[in-house]
N, C-alpha and C positions, 0 to 999 in steps of 0.2 A: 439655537440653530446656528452653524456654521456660514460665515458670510461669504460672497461667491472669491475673496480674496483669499480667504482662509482653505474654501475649497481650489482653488486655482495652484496655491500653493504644496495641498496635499497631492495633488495629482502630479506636479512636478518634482517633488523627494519619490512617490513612487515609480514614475518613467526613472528616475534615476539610480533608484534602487533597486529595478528591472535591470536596467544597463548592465550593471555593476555585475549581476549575475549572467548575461547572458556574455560579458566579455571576460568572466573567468573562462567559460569553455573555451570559448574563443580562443584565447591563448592557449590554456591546457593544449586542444586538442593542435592546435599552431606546435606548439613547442615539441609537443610527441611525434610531428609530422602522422600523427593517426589516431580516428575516431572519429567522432560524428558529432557534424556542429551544428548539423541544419535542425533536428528538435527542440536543441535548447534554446537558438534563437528563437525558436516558435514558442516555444511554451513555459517560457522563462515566467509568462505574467502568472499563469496556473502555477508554479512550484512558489510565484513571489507570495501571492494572495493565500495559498494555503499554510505555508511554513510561516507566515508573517503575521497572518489575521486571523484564520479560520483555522489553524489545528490545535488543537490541546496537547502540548506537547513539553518537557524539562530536558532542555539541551546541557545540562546539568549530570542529569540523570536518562541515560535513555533505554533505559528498562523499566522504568517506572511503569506501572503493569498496569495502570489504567490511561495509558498515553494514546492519543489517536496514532493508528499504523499510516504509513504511506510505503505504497508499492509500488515500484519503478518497472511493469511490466516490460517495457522497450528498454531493456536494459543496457541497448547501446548507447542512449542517450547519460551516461551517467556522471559524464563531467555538470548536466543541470543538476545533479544530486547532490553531488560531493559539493558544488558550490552553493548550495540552499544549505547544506549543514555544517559547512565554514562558517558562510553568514550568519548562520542563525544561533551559533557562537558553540556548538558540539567540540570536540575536541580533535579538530581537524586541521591542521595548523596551515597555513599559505604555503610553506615548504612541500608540503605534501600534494597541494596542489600541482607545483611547479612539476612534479615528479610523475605526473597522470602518465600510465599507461608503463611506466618502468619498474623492473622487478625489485621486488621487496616492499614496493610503496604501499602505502592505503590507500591507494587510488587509480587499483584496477583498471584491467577497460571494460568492464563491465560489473557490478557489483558484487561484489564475495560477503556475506555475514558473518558475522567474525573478526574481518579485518579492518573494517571500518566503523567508528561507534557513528550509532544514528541508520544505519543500514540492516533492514529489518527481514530481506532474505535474497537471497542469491537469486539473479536473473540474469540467465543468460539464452537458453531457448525460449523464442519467443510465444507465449502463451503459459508460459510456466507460472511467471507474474500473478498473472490473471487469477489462474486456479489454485497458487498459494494463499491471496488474498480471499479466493471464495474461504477455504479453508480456517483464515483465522476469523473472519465475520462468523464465521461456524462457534469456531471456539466462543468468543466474545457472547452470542446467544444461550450456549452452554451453560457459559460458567454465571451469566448473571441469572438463570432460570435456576442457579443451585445456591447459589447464594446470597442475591440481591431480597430484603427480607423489607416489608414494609415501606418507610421513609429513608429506607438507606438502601442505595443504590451504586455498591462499593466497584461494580462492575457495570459501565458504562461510556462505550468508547468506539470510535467509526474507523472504518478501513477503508481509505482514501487509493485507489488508482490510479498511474497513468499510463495509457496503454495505447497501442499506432494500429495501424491495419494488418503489420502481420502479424500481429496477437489475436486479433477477431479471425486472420483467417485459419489457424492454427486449429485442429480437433479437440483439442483440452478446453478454449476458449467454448466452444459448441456446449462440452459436456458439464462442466462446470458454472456454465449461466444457469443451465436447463436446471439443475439442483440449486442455485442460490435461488430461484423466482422459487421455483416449488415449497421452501425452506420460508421464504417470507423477510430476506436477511435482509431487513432495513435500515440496516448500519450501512453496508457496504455502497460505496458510490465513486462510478467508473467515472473517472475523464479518458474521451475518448478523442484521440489527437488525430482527427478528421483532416488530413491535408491532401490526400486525394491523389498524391504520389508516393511509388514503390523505388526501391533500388535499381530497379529494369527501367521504369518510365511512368507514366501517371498509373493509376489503379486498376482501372477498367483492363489492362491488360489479364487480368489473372482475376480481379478482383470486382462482382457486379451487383451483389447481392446488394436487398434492401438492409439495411443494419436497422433500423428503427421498426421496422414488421418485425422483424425476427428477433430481437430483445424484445418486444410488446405480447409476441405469442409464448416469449418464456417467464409470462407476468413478472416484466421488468416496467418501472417509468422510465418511460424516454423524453429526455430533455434536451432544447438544442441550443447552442449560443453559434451565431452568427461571425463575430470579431474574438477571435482568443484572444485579441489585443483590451479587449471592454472590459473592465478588471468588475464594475456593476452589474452586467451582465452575469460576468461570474460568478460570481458572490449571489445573484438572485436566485442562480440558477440552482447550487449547494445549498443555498435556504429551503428551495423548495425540496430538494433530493434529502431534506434531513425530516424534512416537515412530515414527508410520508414514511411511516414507521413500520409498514405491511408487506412496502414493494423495496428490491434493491435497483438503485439509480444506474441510466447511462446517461451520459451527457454528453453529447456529440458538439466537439467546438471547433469548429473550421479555421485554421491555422493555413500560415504558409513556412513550408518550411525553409527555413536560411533567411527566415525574415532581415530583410535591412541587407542582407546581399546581394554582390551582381550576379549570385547564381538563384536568388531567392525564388520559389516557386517552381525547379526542378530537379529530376535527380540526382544532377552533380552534385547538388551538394548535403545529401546525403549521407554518403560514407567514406570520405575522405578530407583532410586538412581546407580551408580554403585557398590557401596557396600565399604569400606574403605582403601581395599588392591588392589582394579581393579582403584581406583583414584589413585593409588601412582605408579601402573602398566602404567597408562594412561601417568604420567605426567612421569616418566623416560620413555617412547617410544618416547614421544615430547621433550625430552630435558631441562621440566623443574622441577623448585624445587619441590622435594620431603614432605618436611618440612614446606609449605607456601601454605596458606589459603587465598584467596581474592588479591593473589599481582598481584599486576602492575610495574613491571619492567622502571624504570627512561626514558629509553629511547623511550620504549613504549608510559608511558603518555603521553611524549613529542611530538610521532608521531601523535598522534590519538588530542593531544593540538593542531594543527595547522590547526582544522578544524572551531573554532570557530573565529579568526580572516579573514577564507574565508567566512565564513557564514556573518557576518558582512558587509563585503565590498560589496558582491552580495546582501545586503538587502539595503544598502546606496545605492547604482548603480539603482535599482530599484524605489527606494523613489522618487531619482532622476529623473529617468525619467517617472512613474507618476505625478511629477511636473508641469514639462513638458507637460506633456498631458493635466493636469489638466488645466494648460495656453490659450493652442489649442481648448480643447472642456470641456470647464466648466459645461456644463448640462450634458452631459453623465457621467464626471469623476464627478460629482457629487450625481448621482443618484447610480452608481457603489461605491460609498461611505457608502451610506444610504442602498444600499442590502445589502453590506457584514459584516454591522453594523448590519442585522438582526432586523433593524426598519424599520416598514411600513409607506409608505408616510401618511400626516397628515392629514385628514377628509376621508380618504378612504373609510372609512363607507358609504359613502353620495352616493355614489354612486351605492351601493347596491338597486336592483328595491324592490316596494312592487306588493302583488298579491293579484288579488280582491278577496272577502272573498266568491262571491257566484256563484266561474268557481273554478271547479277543476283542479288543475292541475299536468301533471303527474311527478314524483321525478325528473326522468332524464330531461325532459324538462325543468323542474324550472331550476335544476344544470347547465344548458347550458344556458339559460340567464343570471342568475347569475355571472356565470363567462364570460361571455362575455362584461357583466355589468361593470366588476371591472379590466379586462385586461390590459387597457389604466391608470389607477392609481394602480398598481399591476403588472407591466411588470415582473417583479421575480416567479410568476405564474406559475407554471410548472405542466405537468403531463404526461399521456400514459396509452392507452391502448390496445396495441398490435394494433390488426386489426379489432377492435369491438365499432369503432368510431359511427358507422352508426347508432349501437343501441344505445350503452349509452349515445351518446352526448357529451362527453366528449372528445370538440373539441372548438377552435374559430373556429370562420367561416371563416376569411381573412386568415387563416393561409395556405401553402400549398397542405397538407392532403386537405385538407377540396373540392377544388377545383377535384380533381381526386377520390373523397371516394363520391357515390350518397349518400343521406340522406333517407333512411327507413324508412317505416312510420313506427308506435308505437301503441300500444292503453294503455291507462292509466291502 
């Protein structure tokens, strides 16, 4: 057990390995004269605690396919992105920091997939985020329900959130909970940057609704933390959103935004620079240098350095045991090869039907032959449509739906 010195001390490398990130935006967004400083001041400890302790992740490698996702729903906040995956040693170099928001950089002002490794999908309307993330908790469900066999569990991985009030208020945000609760996606888990001000002015202007009824009626858990600053809090809070395996988590953590500023807790400083005298107000309220642009404190580096030899090990440990599997069931670990390689099995064509040239036939029916044609050489095959199976067709036939949904007649 850790002695209260020992704990005293870790709590002080983590304030400062907080810092460190919340004053690369800081500058970033200083030096662009544009973006937005006040989320990452706020939610620096949530990007610290998850990229640092809590995500499975090889900043090494960041496509490694069973890596936990993080989705930057508010994706104006993306200067706390790009500085959680400097830090966390991705191949982001401090140049490109320095560069936030100017053309050709990797470091957008909002985040582009593609052009930054470690960035796992474009967000820029807000709620888009949201319902990309439902989307791959989807996938993540999928692919271990096809090939997760036994004791090997080659597909197992959470889809981490962060997302502000104008993502909940968003209609995507609506549509896409109501299908993760129904789904049961117990991977996925919302951090919900609860700060209670909008770009207009507090929230309540536009925004009144219960958030906690309304995830609880879309059989979501709802979890709250009090201080985004409580890094324990947090941490209990993701324990317990991992713990239930039935429901997908929100977790409402009350933040201020522009934390440590003189504009802290309203919406100046939301979407604009602080200004050159409210950075130097900002950084003596947190303790740090006045005189220093872009730094990272030695001891810092060093904290936020020790995530890329655990990323390492949880990617060999993995390898490993797809090895393993690979041994045990060679056709599955092998066709689980060639999905996520994003090549299609080889003549797959062939099996696509022809239609006689002198019977008409209607769209939707071809579509469902079709695909029912190419299923069995095409298992990666995916789709939905709500509850409008009946008519579009847009179903196998062996599949479960299929068996409970009657089939509707049509006319061409």
């Amino acid at each position: 057990m850790a002695t209260q010195i020992e704990v005293d001390k870790q709590q002080e490398l983590d304030q400062l390995s907080i810092n460190a990130l919340r004053f690369l935006a800081v500058d970033g967004v200083q030096k662009a004269n544009s973006g937005h400083p006040g989320a990452p001041l706020a939610c620096a400890p949530i990007a610290y605690l998850l990229y640092h302790k809590l995500m499975k992740h090889d900043p090494s490698d960041p496509k490694w396919i069973d890596r936990d996702r993080f989705v930057l729903s508010n994706g104006h906040a993306s200067m706390l992105l790009y500085g959680s995956l400097h830090l966390s040693g991705y191949n982001l170099p401090m140049s490109q920091l320095e560069q936030f928001r100017q053309y050709g950089s990797e470091t957008p002002g909002h985040p582009e997939y593609g052009d930054t490794p470690g960035v796992e999908v474009t967000t820029g309307p807000l709620g888009q985020g949201f319902g990309m993330a439902v989307g791959m908790a989807v996938a993540e469900k999928h692919l271990s329900a096809l090939y997760n066999r036994d004791m090997y569990s080659v597909v197992d991985h959470h889809t981490f959130v962060l997302c502000g009030d104008g993502d909940l208020m968003e209609g995507i945000s609506h549509e896409t909970a109501s299908l993760a609760g129904t789904l049961g996606l117990g991977k996925l888990i919302v951090l919900y940057d609860d700060n209670l001000i909008s770009l207009d002015g507090p929230t309540e202007l536009s925004y009144t609704e219960d958030v906690t009824r309304r995830f609880e009626a879309y059989h979501w858990q709802v979890l709250s933390v009090p201080d985004g600053n409580d890094l324990v809090a947090l941490e209990d809070a993701i324990d317990k959103a991992k713990a239930d395996t039935t429901r997908p988590t929100l977790i409402r953590v009350r933040t201020v935004i522009g934390y440590g500023s003189p504009k802290a807790g309203t919406n100046k400083v939301h979407g604009e620079a602080l200004g050159v005298d409210a950075v130097k107000a900002t950084k003596k309220n947190l303790g740090w240098p006045e005189d220093k642009t872009f730094y990272v404190p030695d001891e810092a580096r060093a904290n936020w350095d020790t995530i890329k030899p655990r990323g390492k090990k949880s990617h060999a440990e993995w390898d490993a045991h797809f090895a393993e599997y690979k041994t045990a069931y060679p056709e599955p670990a092998a066709e689980f090869e060639r999905v996520i390689a994003a090549k299609l099995q080889a003549g797959w064509e062939k099996s696509i039907p022809t239609f006689p040239t002198d019977k008409a036939v209607a769209t939707r029916n071809a579509g469902q032959i079709v695909m029912n044609a190419i299923m069995k050489v095409v298992p990666e095959l995916f789709g939905g449509a709500a509850d409008l199976t009946a008519s579009t067709k847009t179903i196998f036939k062996d599949s479960p739906s299929s068996s409970i949904r009657p089939q509707a007649q049509s006319s061409m």
